[in-house]
TIGU-258657 format. One record per residue: residue number from 1; x, y, z of N, C-alpha, C in turn. Coordinates in pm, 1 decimal, decimal comma, always signed. Example, Ala and Ser with C-alpha at 12.3 -4.5 7.8 and 13.67 -1.06 7.14 Angstrom:
! residues 2
<1; <+1319,0; -569,0; +780,0>; <+1230,0; -450,0; +780,0>; <+1320,0; -330,0; +780,0>>
<2; <+1285,0; -225,0; +708,0>; <+1367,0; -106,0; +714,0>; <+1290,0; +3,0; +787,0>>
//
This chain:
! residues 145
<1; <+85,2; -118,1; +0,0>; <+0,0; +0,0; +0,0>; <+88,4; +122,7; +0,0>>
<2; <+60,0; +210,2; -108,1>; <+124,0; +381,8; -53,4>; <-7,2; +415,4; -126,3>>
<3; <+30,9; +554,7; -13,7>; <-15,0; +668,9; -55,9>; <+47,7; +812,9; -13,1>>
<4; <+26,9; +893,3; -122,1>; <+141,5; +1009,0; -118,6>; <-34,4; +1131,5; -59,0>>
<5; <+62,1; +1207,5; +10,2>; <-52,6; +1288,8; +48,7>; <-31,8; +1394,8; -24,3>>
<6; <-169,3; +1468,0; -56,8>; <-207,1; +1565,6; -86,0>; <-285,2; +1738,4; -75,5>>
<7; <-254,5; +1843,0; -122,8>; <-346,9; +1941,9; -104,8>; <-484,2; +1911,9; -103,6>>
<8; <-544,0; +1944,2; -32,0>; <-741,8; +1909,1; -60,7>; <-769,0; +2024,0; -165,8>>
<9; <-686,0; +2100,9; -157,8>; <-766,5; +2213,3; -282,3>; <-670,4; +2160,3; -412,1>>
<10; <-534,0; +2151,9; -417,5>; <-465,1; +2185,4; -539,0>; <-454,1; +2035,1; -615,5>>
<11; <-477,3; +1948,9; -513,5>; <-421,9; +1838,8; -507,7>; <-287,1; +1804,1; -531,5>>
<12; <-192,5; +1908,7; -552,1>; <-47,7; +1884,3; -536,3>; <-14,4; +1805,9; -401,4>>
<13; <+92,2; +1732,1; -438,3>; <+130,4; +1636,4; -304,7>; <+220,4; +1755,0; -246,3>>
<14; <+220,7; +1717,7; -130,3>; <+233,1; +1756,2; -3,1>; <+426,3; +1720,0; +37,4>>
<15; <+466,7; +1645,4; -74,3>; <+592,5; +1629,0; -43,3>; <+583,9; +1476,8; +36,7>>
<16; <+526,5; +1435,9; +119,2>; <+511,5; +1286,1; +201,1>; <+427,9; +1213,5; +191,1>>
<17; <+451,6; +1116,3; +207,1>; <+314,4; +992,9; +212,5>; <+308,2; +897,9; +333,0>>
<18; <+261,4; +790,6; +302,6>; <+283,3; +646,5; +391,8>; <+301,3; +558,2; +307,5>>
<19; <+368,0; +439,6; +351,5>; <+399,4; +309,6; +289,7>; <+357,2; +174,6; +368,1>>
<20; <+302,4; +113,0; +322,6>; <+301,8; -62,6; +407,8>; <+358,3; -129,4; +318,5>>
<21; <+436,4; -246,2; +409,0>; <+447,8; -382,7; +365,7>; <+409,6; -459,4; +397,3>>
<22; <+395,9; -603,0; +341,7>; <+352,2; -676,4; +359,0>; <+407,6; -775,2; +430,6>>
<23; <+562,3; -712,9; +498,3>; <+655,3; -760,5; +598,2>; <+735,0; -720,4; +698,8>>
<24; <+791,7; -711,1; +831,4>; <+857,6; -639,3; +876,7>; <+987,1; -611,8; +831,0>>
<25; <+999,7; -763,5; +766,7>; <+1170,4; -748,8; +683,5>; <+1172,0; -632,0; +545,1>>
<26; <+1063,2; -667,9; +472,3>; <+1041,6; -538,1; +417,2>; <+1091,8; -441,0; +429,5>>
<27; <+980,7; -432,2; +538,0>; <+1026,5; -226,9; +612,1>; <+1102,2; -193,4; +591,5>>
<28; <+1202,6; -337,1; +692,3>; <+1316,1; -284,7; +758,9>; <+1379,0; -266,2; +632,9>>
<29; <+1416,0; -356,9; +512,3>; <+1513,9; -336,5; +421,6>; <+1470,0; -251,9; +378,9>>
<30; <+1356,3; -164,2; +315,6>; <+1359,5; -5,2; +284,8>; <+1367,0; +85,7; +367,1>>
<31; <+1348,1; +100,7; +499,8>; <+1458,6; +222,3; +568,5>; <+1589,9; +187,9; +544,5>>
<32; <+1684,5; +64,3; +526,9>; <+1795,8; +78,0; +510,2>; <+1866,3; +137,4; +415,2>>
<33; <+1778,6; +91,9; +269,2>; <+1837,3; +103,0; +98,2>; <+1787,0; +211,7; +132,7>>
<34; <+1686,1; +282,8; +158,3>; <+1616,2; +408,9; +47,6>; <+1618,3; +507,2; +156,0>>
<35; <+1670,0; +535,9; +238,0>; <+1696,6; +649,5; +402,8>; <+1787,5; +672,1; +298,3>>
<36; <+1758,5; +845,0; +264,4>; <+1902,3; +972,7; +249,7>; <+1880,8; +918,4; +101,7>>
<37; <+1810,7; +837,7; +17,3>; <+1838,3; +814,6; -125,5>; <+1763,2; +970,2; -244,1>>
<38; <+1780,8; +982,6; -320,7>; <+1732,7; +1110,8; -424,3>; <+1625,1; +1076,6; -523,9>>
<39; <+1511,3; +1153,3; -497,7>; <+1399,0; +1112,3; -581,2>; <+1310,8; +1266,5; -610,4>>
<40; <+1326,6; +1256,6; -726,9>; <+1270,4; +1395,4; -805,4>; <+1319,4; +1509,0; -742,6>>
<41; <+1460,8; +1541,2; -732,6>; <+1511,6; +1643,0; -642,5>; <+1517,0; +1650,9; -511,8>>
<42; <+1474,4; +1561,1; -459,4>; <+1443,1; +1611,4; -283,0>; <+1571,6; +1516,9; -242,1>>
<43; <+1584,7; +1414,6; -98,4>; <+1611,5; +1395,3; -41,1>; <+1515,0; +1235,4; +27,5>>
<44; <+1464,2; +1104,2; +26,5>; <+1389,4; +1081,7; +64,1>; <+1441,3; +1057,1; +214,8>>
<45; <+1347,5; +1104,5; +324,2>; <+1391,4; +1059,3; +486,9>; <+1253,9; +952,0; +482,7>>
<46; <+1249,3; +861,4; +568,0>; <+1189,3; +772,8; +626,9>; <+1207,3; +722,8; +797,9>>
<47; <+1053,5; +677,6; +827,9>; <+1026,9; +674,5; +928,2>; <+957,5; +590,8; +999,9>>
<48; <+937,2; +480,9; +1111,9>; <+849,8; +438,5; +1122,9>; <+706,9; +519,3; +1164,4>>
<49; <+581,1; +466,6; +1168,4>; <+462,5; +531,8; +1188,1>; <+471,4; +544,2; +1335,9>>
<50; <+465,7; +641,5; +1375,0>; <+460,0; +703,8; +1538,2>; <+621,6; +732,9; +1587,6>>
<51; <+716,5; +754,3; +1523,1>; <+840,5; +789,2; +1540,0>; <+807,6; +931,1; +1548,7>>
<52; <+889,8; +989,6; +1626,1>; <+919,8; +1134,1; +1634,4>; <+979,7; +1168,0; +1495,0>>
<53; <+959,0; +1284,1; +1459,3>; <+1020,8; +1353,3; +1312,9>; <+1127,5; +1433,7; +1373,8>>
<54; <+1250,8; +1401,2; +1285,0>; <+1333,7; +1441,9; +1294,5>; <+1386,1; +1570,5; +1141,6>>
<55; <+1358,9; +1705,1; +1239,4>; <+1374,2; +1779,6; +1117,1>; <+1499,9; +1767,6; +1071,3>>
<56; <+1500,3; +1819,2; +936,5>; <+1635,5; +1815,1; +800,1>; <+1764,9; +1902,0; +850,6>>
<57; <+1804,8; +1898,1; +835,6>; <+1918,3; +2036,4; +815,3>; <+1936,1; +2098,7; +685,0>>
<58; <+1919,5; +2185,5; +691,2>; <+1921,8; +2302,0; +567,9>; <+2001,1; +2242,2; +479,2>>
<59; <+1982,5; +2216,0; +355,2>; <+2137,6; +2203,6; +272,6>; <+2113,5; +2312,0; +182,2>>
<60; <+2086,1; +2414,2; +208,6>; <+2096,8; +2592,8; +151,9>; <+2062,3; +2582,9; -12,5>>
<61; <+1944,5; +2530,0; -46,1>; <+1889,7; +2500,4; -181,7>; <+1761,2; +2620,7; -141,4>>
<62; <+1677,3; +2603,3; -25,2>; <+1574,5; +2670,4; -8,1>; <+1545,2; +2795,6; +18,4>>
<63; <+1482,3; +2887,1; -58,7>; <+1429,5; +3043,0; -27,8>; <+1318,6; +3013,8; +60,0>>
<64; <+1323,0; +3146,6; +162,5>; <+1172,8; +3172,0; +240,8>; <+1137,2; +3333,1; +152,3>>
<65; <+968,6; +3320,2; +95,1>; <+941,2; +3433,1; +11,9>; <+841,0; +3445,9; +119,9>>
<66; <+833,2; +3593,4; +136,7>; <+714,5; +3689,7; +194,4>; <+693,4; +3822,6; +125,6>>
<67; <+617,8; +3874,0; +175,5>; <+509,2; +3945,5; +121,4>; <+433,2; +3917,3; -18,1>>
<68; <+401,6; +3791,9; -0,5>; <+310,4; +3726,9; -124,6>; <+181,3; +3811,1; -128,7>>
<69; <+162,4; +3801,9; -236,4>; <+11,5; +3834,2; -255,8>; <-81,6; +3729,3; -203,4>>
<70; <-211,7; +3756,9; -151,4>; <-259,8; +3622,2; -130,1>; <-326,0; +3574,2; -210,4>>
<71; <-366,5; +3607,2; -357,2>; <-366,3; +3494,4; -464,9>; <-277,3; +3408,5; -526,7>>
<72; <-140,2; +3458,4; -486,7>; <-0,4; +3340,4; -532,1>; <-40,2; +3202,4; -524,7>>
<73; <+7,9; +3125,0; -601,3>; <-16,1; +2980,0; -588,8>; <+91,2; +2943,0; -565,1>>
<74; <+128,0; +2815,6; -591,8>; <+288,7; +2745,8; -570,0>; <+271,5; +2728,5; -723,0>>
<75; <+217,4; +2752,9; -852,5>; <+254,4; +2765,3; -972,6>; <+318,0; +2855,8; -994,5>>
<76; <+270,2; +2986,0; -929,8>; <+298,4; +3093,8; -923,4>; <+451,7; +3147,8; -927,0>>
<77; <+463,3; +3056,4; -793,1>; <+620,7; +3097,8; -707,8>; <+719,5; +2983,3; -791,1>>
<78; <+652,2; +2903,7; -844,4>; <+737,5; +2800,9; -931,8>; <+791,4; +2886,2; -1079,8>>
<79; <+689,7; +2975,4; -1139,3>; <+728,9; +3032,4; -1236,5>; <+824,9; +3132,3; -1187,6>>
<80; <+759,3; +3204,7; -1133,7>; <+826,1; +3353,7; -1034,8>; <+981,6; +3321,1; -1059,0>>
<81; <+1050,3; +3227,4; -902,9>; <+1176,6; +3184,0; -917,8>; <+1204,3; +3096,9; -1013,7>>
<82; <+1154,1; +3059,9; -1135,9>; <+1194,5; +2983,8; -1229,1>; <+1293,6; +3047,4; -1299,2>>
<83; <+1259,8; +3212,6; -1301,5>; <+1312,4; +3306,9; -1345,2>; <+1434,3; +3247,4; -1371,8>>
<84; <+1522,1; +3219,0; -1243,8>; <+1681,1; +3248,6; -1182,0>; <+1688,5; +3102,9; -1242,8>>
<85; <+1636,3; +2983,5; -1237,1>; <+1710,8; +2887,9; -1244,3>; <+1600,5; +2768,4; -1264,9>>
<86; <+1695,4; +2618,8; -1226,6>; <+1536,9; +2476,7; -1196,0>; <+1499,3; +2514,0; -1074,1>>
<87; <+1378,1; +2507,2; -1046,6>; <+1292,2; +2486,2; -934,3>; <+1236,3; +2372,5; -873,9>>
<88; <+1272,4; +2285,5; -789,8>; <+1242,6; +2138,1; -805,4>; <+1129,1; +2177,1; -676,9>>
<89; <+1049,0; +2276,7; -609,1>; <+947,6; +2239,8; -587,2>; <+918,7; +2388,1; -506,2>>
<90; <+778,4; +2400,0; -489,8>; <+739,6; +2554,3; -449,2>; <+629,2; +2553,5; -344,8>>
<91; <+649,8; +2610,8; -263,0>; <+491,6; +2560,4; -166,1>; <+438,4; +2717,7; -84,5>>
<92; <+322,1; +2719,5; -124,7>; <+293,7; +2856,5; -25,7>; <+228,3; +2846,4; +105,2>>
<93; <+246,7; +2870,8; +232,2>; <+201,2; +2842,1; +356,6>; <+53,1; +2897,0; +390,2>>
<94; <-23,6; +2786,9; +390,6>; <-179,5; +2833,6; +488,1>; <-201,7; +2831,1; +569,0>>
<95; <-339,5; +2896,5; +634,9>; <-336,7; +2880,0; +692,9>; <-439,1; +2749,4; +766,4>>
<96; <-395,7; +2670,4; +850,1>; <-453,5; +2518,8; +875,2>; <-593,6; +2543,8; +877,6>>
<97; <-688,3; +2631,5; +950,7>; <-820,4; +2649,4; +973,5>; <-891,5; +2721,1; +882,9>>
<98; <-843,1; +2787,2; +801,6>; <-871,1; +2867,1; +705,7>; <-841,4; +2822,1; +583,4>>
<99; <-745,5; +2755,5; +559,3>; <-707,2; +2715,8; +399,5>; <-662,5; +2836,6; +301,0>>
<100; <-643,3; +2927,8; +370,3>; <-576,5; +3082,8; +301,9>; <-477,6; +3126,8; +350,3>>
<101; <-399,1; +3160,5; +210,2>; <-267,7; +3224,3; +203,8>; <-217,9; +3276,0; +320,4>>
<102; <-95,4; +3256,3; +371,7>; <-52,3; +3324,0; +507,2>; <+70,8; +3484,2; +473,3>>
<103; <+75,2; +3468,3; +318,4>; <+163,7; +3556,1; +255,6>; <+273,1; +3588,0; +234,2>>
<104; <+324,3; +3380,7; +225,5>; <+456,8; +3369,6; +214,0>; <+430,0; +3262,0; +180,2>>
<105; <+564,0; +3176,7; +163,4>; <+627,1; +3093,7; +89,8>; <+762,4; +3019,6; +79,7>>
<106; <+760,4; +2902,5; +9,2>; <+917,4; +2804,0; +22,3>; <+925,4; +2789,3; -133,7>>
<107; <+1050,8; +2809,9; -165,4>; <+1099,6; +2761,6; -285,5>; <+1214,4; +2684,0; -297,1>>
<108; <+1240,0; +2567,4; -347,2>; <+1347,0; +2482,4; -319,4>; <+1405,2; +2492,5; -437,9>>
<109; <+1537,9; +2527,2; -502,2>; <+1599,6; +2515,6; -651,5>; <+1745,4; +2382,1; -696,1>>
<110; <+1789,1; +2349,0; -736,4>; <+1789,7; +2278,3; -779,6>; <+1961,3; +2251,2; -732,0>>
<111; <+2061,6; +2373,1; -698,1>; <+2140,1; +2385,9; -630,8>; <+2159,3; +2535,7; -513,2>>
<112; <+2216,3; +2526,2; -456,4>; <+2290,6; +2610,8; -340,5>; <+2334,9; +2679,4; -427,6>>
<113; <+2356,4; +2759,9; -544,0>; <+2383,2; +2840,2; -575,1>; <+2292,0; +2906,6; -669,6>>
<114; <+2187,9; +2873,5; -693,7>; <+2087,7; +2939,3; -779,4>; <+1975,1; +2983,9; -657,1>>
<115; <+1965,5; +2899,9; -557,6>; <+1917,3; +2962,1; -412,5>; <+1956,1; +3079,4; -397,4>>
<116; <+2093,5; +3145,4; -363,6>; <+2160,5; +3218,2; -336,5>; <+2134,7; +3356,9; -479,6>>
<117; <+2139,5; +3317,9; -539,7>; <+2112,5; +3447,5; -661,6>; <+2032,6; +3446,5; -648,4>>
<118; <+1912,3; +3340,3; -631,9>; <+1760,0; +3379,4; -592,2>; <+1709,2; +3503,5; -507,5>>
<119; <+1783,1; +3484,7; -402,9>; <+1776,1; +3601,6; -277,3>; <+1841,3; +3715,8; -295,0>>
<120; <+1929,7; +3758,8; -420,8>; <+1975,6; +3889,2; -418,1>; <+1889,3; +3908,7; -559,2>>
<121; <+1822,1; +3824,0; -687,5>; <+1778,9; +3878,4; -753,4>; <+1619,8; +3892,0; -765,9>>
<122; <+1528,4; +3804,1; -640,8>; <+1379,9; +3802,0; -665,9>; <+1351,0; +3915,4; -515,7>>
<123; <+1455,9; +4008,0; -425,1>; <+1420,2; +4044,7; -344,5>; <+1355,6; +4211,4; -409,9>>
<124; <+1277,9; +4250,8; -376,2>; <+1211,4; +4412,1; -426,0>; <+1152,7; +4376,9; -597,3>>
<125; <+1130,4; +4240,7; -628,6>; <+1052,7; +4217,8; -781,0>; <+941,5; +4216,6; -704,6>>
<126; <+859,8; +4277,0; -809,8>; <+675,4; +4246,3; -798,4>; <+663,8; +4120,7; -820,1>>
<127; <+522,6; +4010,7; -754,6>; <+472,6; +3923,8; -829,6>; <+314,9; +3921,1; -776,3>>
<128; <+238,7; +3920,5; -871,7>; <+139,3; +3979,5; -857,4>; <+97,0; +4123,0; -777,8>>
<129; <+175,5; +4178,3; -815,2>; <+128,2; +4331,1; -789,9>; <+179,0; +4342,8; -651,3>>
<130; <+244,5; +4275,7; -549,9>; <+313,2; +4274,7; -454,2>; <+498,0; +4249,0; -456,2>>
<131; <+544,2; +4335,2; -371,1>; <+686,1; +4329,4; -357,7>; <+712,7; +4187,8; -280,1>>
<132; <+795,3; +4121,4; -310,7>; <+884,9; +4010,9; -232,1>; <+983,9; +4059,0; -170,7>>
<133; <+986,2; +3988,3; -94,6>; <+1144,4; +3960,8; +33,8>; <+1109,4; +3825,5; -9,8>>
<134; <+1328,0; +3798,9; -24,3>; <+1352,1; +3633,1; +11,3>; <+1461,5; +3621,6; +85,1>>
<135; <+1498,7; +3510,7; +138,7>; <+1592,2; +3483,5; +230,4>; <+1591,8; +3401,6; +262,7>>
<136; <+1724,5; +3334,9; +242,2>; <+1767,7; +3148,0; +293,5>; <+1683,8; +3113,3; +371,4>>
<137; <+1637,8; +2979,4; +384,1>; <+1541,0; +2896,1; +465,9>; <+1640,4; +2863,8; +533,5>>
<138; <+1589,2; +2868,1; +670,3>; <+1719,9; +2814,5; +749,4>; <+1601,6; +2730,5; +884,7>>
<139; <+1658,9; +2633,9; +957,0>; <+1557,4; +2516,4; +997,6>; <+1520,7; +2618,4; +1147,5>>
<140; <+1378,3; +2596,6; +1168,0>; <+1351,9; +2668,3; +1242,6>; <+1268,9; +2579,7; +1362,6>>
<141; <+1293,1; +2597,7; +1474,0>; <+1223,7; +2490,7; +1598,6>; <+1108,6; +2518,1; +1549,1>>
<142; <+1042,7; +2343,1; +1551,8>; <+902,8; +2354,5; +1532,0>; <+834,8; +2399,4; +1738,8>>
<143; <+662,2; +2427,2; +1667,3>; <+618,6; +2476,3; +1812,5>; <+614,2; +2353,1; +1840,9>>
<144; <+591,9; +2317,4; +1963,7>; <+483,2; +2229,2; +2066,8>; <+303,5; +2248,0; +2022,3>>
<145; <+259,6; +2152,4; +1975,2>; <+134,5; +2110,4; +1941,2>; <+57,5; +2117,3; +2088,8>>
//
């Protein structure tokens, strides 16, 4: 069984899913092979179900964009910074109870150095009729739930 999760509105995945096997040896041999392996640009981490998440460490690929407009999409911000370089994935932050724009954004590119021109060349551009700020994503303590 997988399933990759998704936006309820965009239906873009969400970046994660779940997996079953049909064995424990299974499992176990795919956290071994496929922990830290590369799939469509990212990074895959794995986990068992009810493990604590262990956040990433930056590897300085990712922009944080604000002052979005709040009609931006993550098509949007995918074209936007496409500008500078590849974009291997774009996500704009909602809000959980609302499902609306929080007026920012993640853009992930394709190396640490098209990141980096990202942030000196998409900072004071319009996109949609609003100015951007960007600036390295850098890992930030999650709250307490």
């Amino acid at each position: 069984y997988a399933n990759v999760f998704k936006d309820r509105e965009t239906g873009e995945s969400k970046g994660a899913g779940k997996l079953e096997f049909q064995t424990s040896e299974l499992a176990e041999r795919a956290l071994e092979e496929l922990q830290g392996a590369q799939l469509e640009g990212g990074v895959v981490t794995l986990r068992r179900a009810g493990e604590p998440r262990t956040p990433q460490a930056p590897d300085g690929r990712t922009i944080f964009l604000g002052g979005l407009n709040w009609e931006v999409s993550a098509d949007d911000l995918k074209a936007f910074a496409g500008q500078i370089g590849e974009v291997t994935n774009a996500f704009v932050f909602v809000d959980k109870e609302t499902g609306k724009s929080k007026g920012s954004g993640k853009v992930q590119f394709a190396s640490k150095e098209l990141a980096e021109k990202a942030v000196e060349d998409l900072t004071g551009r319009q996109l949609l009729g609003r100015e951007v700020t960007a600036r390295m994503m850098e890992a930030q303590p999650r709250k307490p739930v």
